[in-house]
C-alpha positions in Angstrom: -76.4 172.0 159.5 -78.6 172.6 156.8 -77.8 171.0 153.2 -78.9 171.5 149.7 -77.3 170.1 146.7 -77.0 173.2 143.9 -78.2 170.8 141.0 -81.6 170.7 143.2 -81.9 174.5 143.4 -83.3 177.3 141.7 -81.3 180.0 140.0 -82.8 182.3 142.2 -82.1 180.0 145.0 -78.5 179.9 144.2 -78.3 183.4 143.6 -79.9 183.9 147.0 -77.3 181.5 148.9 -74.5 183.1 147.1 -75.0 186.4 148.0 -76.1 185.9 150.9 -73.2 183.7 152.1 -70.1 185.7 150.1 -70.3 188.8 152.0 -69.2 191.6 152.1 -68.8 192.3 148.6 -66.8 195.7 147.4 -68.3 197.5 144.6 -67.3 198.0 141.2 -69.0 201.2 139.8 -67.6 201.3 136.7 -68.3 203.3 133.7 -67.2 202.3 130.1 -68.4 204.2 126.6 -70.3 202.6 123.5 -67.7 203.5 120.8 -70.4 204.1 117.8 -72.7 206.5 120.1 -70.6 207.8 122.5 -73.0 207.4 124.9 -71.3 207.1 128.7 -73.2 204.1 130.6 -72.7 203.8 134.5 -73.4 200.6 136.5 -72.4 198.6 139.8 -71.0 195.0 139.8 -70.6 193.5 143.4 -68.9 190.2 141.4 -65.1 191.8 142.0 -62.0 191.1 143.0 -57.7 191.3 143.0 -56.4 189.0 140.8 -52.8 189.5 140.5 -50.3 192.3 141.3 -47.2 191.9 139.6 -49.6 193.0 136.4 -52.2 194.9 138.8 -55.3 192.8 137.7 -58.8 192.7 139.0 -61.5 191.2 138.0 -65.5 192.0 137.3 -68.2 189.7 136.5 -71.4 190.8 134.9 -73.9 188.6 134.1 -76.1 188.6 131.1 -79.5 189.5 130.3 -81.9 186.1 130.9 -82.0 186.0 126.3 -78.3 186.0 126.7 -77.8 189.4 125.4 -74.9 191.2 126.9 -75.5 194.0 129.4 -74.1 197.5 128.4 -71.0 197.7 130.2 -69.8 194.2 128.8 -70.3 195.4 125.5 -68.7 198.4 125.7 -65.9 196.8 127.5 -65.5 194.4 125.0 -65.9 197.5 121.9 -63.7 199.9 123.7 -61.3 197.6 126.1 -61.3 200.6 128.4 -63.6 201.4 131.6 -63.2 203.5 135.1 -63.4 201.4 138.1 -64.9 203.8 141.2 -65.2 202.6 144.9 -68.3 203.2 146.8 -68.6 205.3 150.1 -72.2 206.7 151.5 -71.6 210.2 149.6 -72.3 208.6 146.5 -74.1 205.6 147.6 -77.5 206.4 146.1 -76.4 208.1 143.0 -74.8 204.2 142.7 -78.0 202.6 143.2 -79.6 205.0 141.1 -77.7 203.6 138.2 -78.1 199.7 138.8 -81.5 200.6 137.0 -82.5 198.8 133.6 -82.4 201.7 130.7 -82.5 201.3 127.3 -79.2 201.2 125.3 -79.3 204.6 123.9 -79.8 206.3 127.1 -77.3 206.9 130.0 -77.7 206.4 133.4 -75.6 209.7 134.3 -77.3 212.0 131.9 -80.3 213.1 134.3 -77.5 212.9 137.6 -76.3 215.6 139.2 -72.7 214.0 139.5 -69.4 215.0 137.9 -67.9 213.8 134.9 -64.2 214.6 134.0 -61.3 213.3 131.9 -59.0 210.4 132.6 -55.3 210.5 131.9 -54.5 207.2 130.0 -58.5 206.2 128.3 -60.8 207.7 126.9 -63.7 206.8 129.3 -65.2 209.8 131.5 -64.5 209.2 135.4 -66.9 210.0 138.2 -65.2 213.0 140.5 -67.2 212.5 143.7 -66.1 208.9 144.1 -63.4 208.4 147.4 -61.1 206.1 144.6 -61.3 205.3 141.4 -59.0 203.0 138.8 -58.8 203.4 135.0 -58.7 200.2 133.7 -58.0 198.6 130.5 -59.0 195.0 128.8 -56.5 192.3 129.8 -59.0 189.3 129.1 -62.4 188.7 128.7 -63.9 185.1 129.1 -67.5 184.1 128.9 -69.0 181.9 131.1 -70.5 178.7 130.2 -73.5 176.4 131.5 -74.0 172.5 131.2 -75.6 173.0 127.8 -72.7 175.4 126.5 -74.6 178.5 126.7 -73.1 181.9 127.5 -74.4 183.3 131.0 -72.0 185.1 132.3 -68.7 187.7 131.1 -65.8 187.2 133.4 -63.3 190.3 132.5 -59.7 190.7 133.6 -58.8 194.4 134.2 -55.6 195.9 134.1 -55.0 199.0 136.0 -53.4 202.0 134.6 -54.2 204.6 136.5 -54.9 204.4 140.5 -57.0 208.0 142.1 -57.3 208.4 145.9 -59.0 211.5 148.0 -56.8 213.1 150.3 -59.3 212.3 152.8 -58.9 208.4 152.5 -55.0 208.7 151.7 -51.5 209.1 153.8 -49.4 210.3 150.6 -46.2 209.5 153.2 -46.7 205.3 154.0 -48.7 205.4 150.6 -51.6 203.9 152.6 -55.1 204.1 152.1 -57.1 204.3 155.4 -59.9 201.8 155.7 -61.7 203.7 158.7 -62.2 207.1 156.2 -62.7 205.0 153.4 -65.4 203.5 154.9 -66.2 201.9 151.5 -69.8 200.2 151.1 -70.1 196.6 151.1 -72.8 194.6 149.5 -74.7 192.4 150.8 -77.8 190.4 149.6 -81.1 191.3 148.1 -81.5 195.6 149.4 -78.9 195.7 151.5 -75.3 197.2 152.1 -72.5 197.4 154.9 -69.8 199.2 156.3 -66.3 198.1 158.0 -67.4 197.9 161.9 -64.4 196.8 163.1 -60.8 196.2 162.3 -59.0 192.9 163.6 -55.3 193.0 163.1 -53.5 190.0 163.6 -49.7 189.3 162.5 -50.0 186.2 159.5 -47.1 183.6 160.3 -43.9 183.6 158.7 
């Protein structure tokens, strides 16, 4: 095998071996409001994950800007404590990628899209109607993320979920089972590149 101790790498060498090697990665689109100017920001964060379910918890990562500035949605998570969680599928796959662009903080990345904006029950924050799932989410905990030298790099958030939304296309309403195959969520991979579920493996965990 190959070896390479991390304290010898580069960030982007890092970055490259853990994306490349933690796949597939769902997709948190999520989008979250700055409180003072109401503006509605939408981006995608492939650093997510279930973290509990007796309190339904997930989590998102977002890294920060390389002067240590926060990025949008971790601001306006931390300002509002609120944010909609939407799962990717390939009818909104580019309008996601679309909004992984770098804008400035007084403009937002839905404003020029031609996607659909509408209320959510239990926040204040807009949802996106064209995505297969989405989850409104509030602030259970947010935790920055050290280096060796004590600086801030990252903001790790703990989500709890409020509110769960399903499609009737991806959803049996009687088992209360969303289906994987018409899901079909996009993944993401490393550098340009995304996947979908190929094939399902079922095999019965020991008791």
């Amino acid at each position: 095998m190959f070896h390479y101790s991390s304290d010898q790498l580069t960030t982007k060498q890092n970055y490259k071996f853990l994306t490349g090697s933690i796949i597939p990665r769902p997709i948190a689109w999520i989008t979250t409001v700055n409180p003072e100017t109401k503006i509605i920001n939408a981006a995608p964060f492939s650093y997510f994950n279930v973290v509990a379910k007796n309190v339904p918890l997930v989590s998102v990562s977002i890294n920060r800007h390389p002067d240590g500035s926060m990025k949008d949605t971790a601001n306006n998570l931390v300002n509002s404590l609120e944010g909609v969680i939407h799962l990717v599928d390939d009818t909104v796959l580019h309008q996601m990628n679309e909004t992984a662009t770098s804008l400035p903080a007084d403009k937002g990345e839905l404003t020029d899209s031609q996607l659909t904006l509408i209320d959510s029950r239990s926040i204040q924050t807009p949802a996106i109607e064209e995505a297969p799932i989405r989850m409104e989410t509030k602030v259970h905990q947010h935790i920055e993320i050290k280096d060796h030298e004590e600086q801030i790099i990252s903001d790790l958030f703990i989500l709890e979920v409020l509110d769960y939304y399903f499609s009737e296309e991806v959803f049996d309403e009687a088992k209360e089972y969303i289906l994987p195959e018409k899901l079909s969520p996009v993944a993401r991979l490393a550098g340009d590149s995304y996947s979908h579920i190929n094939n399902i493996v079922d095999i019965k965990r020991p008791k």
